[in-house]
C-alpha positions as CSV (number, residue, x, y, z in Angstrom):
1,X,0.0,0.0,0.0
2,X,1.3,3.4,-0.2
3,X,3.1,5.0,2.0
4,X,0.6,7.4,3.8
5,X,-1.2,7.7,7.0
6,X,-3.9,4.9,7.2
7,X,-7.0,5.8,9.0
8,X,-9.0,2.3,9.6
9,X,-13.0,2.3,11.4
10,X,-13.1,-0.9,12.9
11,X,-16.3,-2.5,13.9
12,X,-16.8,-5.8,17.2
13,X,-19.9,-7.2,17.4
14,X,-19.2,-10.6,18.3
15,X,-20.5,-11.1,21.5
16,X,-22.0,-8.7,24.0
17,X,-19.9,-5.5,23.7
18,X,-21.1,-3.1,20.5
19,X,-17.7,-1.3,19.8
20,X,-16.8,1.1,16.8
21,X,-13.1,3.1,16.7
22,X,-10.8,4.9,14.7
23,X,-7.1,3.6,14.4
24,X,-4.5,5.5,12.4
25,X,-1.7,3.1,11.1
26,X,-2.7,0.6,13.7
27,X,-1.2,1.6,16.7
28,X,-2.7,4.7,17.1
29,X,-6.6,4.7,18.8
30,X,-8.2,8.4,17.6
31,X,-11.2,7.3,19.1
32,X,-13.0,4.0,20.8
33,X,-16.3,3.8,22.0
34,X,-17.9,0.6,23.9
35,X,-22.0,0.1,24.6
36,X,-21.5,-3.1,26.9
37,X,-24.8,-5.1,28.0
38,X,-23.9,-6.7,30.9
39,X,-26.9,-5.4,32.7
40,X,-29.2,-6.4,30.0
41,X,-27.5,-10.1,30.4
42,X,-27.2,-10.3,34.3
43,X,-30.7,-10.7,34.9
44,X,-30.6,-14.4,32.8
45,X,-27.1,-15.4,34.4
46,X,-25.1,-15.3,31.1
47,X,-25.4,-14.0,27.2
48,X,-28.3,-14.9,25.5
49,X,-27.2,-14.3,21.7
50,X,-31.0,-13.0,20.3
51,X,-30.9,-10.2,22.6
52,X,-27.4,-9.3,22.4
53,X,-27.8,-9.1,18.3
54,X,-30.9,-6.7,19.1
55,X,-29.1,-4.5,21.2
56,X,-26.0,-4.5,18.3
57,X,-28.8,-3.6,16.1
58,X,-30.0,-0.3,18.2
59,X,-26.4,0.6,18.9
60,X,-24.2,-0.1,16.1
61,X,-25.4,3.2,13.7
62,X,-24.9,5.8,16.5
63,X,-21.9,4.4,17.3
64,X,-20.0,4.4,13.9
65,X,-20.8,7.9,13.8
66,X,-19.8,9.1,17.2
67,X,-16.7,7.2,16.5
68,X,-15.6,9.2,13.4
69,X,-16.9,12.4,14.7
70,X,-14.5,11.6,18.1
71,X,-11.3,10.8,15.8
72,X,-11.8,14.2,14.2
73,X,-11.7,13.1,10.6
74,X,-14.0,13.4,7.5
75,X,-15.7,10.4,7.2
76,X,-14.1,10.6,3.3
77,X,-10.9,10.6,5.3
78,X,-11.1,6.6,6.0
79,X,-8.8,4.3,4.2
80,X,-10.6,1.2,5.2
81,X,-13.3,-0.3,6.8
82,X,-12.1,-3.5,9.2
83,X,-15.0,-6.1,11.0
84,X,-14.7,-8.9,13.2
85,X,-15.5,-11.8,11.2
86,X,-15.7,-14.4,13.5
87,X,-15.1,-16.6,15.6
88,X,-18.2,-15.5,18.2
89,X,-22.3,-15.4,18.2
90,X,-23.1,-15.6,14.6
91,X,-26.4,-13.2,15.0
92,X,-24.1,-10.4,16.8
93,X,-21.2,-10.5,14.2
94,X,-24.0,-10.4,11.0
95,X,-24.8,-7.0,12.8
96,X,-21.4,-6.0,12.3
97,X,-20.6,-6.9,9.0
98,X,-24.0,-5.6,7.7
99,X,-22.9,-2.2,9.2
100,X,-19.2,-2.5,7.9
101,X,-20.1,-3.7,4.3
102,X,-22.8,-0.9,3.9
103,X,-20.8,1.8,5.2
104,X,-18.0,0.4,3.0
105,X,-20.2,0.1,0.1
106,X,-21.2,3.5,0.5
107,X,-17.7,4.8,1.2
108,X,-16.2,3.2,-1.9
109,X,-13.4,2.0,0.7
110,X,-11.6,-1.2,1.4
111,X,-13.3,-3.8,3.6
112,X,-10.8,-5.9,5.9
113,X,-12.8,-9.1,7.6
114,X,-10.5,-9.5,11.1
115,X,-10.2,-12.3,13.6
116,X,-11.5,-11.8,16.8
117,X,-8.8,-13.6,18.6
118,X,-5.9,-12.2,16.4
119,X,-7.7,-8.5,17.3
120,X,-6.9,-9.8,21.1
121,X,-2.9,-10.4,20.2
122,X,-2.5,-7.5,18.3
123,X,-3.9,-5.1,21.4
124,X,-0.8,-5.2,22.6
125,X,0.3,-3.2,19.9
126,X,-1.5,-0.3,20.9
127,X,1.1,0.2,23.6
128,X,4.1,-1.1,22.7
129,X,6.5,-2.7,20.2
130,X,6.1,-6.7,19.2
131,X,9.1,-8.5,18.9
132,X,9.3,-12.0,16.7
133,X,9.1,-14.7,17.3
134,X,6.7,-14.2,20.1
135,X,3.5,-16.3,21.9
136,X,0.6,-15.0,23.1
137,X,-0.9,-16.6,25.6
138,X,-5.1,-16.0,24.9
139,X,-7.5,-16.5,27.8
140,X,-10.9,-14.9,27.5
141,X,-14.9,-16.1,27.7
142,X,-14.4,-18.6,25.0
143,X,-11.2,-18.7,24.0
144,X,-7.7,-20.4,26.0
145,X,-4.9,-20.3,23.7
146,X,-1.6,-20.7,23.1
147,X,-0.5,-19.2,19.9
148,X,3.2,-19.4,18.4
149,X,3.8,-16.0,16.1
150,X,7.0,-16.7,13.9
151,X,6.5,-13.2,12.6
152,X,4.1,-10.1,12.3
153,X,0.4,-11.7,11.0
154,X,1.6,-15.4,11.5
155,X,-0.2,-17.5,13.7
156,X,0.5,-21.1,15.2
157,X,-1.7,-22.9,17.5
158,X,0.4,-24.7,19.9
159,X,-2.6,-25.4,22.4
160,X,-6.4,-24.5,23.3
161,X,-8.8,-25.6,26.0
162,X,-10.2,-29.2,25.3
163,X,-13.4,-28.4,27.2
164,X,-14.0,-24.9,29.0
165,X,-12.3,-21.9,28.2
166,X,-11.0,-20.0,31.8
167,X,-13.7,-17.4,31.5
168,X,-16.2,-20.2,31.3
169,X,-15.0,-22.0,33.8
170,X,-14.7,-18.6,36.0
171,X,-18.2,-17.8,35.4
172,X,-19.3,-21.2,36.5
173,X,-17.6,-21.7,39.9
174,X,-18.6,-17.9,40.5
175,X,-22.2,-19.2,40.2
176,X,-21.6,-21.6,42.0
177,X,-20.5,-19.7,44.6
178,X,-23.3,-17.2,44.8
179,X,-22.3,-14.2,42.3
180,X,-24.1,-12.7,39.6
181,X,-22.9,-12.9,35.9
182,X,-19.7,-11.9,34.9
183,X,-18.6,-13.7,37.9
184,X,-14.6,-13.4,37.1
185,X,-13.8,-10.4,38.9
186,X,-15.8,-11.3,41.7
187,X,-13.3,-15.0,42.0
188,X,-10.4,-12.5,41.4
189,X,-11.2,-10.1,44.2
190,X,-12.3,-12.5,46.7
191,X,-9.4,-14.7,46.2
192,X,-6.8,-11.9,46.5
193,X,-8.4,-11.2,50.0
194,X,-8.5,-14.7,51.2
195,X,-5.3,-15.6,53.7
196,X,-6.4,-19.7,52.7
197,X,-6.6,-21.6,49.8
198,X,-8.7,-24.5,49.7
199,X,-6.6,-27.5,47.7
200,X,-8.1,-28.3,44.1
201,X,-6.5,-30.0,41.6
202,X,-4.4,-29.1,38.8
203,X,-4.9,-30.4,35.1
204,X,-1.4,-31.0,33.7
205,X,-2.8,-33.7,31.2
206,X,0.3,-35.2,29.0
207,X,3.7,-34.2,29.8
208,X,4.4,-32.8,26.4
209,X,1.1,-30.9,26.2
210,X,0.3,-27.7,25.8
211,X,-3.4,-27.8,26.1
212,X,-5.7,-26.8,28.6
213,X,-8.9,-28.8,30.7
214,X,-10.5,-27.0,33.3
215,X,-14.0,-29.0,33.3
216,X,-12.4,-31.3,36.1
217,X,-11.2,-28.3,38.4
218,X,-14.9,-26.8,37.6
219,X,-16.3,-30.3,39.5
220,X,-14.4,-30.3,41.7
221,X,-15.1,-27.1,43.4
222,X,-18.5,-28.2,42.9
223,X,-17.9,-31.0,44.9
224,X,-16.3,-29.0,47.4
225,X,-19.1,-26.3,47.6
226,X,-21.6,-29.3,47.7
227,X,-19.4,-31.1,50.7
228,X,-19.5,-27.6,53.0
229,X,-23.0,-27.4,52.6
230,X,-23.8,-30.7,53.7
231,X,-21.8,-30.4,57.0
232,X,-23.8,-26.8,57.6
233,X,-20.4,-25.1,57.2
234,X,-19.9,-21.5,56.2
235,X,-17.5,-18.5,55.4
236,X,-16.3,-20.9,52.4
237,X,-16.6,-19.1,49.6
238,X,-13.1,-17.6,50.0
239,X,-10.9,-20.0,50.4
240,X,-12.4,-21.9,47.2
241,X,-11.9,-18.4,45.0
242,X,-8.4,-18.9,46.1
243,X,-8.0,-22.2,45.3
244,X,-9.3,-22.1,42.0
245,X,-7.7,-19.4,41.1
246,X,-4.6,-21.3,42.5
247,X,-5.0,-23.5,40.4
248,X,-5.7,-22.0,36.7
249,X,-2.7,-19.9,37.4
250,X,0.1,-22.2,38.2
251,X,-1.3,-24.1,35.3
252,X,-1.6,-21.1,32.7
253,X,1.4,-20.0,33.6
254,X,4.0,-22.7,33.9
255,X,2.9,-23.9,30.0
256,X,3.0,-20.2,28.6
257,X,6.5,-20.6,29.8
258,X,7.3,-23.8,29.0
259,X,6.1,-23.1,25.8
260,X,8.3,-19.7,25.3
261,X,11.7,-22.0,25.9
262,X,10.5,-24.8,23.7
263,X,10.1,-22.5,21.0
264,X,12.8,-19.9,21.3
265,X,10.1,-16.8,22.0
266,X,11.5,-13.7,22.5
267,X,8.4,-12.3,23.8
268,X,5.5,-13.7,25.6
269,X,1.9,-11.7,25.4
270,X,-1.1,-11.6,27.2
271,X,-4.5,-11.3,25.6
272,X,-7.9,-11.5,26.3
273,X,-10.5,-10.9,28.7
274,X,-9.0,-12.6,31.6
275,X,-5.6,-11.0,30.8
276,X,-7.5,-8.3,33.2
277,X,-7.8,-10.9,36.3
278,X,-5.1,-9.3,38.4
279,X,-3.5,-12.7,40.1
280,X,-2.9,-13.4,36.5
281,X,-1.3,-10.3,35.6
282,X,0.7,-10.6,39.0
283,X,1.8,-14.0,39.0
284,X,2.6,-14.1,34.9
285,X,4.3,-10.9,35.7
286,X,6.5,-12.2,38.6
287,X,7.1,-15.3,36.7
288,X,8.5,-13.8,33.7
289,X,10.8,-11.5,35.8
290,X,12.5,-14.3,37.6
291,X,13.0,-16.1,34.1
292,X,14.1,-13.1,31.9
293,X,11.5,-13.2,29.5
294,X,9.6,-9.9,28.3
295,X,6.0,-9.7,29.2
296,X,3.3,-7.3,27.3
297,X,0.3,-7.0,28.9
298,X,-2.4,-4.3,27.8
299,X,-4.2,-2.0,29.8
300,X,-7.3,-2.8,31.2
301,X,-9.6,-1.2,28.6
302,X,-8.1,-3.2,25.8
303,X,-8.0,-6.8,27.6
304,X,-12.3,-6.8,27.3
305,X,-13.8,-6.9,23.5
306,X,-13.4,-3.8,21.6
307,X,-13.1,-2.1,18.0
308,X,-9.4,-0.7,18.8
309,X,-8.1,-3.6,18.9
310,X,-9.6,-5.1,15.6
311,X,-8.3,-1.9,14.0
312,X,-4.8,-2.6,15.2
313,X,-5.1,-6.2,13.8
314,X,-7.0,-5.1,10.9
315,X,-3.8,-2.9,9.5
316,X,-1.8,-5.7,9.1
317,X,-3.9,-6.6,6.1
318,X,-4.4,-3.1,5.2
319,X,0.1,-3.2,4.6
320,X,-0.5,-6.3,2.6
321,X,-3.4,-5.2,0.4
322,X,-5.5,-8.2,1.7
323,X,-9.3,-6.9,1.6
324,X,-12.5,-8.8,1.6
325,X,-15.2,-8.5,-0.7
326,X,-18.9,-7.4,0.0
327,X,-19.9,-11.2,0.0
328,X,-17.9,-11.3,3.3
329,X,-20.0,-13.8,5.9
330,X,-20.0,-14.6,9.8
331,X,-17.8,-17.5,10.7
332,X,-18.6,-18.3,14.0
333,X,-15.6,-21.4,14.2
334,X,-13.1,-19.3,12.2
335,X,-9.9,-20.7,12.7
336,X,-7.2,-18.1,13.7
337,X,-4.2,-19.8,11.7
338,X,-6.4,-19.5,8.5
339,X,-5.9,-15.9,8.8
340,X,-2.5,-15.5,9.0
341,X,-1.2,-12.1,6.7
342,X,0.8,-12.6,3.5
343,X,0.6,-16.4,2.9
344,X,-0.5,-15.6,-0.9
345,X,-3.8,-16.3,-0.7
């Protein structure tokens, strides 16, 4: 592409957070606005997909519009217009690829289908530089990942979660431990104030593995929860948070970095919703000090799903004139390697 200022309006739709923002040469965030509906959810104890796609629907106009207006450019100005494709809730990303084709369409400007996950990764470069080869170490709602990058817009899935993702499975035990939906940050703060941990177990699975189970540790503070009610105990809760959080962290951790030394990773990078879960950030921060390896972590407001970070991933295909065409569809399963930047496809 030439060699100009590149002014992308990204669209995220693919869940329960309506997001629209401006990113100038993919590092740069002019403007990024978020409409979340976690009070709309809360009261059914989790996502329901119809709604979510309704409230898209009433957001998503608005929203593209205050976003341009915020980055202080002409809407003419744009050099492309990038969408989360998938993977997520195939009603809420048809919202946003409606939205981002039309406005395209009417534009007469590129339109760049992104990955959801590799939007995640590529956060990071909002605040900093990414140095190759790296691994990004993914944990969000649906998504637990590890994710070899051999160079800029290359992606290599070492390992995933064979059953529940770690937001699943923190959502879960927080039910089960009395809090509403999101239930993560309520684990994460009552664990950090718990002085005992409760002993769970810890799902290595095959010595050479790098994948993930946390179905097992989910039953088994079910178990537990079950076991203190039956003897009429009490003033439990706490001590389970911190074991199961215990427990997701020594094992997240010690394969993110048994994975960086395996594969010669100069960097390691943290992405996802549950990169904001502060024993994570703490312990993965501690651990890569003592071992020598760089960490990258975004702030908080880019770990949850938003347009900015779909921009930043977005301008990688922007560089490599890779655009999709108006017959662009929701893939809710859509395989992050498959979109990998300058393969010649």
């Amino acid at each position: 592409m030439p060699n100009q200022d590149c002014y992308i309006l990204a669209v995220e739709t693919s869940c329960d957070e309506t997001s629209a923002a401006v990113v100038k040469n993919g590092t740069e965030v002019l403007s990024n606005l978020i409409a979340s509906q976690i009070e709309t959810h809360k009261a059914f104890g989790g996502v329901v997909p119809e709604v979510a796609s309704r409230k898209h629907v009433e957001n998503i106009t608005l929203m593209l519009e205050e976003a341009v207006k915020q980055a202080g450019i002409a809407p003419e100005d744009l050099s492309a217009v990038a969408v989360t494709e998938g993977p997520g809730l195939v009603g809420a990303l048809l919202v946003g690829i409606m939205a981002a084709k039309s406005l395209a369409f009417a534009l007469d400007k590129p339109l760049i289908g992104t990955h959801h996950i590799a939007g995640h990764i590529y956060a990071n470069r909002l605040v900093g530089e990414i140095h190759y080869p790296c691994l990004a170490l993914v944990v969000s709602g649906g998504h637990t990942e590890l994710v070899l990058m051999r160079r800029e817009g290359s992606f290599e899935l070492l390992g995933r979660t064979r059953d529940d993702a770690v937001g699943e499975a923190y959502d879960k035990v927080a039910r089960a431990l009395g809090f509403p939906y999101p239930g993560g940050p309520h684990v994460d703060k009552l664990a950090l104030a718990s002085d005992t941990a409760e002993e769970l177990p810890r799902a290595w699975l095959e010595p050479d593995s790098y994948d993930f189970s946390f179905s097992g540790l989910k039953s088994a503070v079910l178990n537990a929860v079950n076991q203190h009610k039956m003897r009429g105990e009490d003033g439990y809760q706490a001590a389970i948070a911190r074991g199961f959080q215990e427990s997701v962290i020594d094992v997240v951790v010690e394969k993110a970095i048994r994975a960086v030394k395996a594969t010669g990773a100069v960097q390691l990078l943290l992405c996802g919703g549950v990169a904001a879960n502060r024993g994570l950030r703490a312990a993965l921060s501690e651990r890569c000090d003592k071992e020598g390896i760089p960490l990258s972590i975004p702030p908080l407001g880019y770990c949850t799903d938003n347009a900015a970070m779909i921009g930043a991933a977005a301008y990688l295909k922007w560089k490599h004139g890779e655009f999709s065409d108006l017959e662009l569809k929701a893939e809710p399963s859509l395989p992050l390697e498959t979109w990998s930047v300058g393969v010649g496809k």
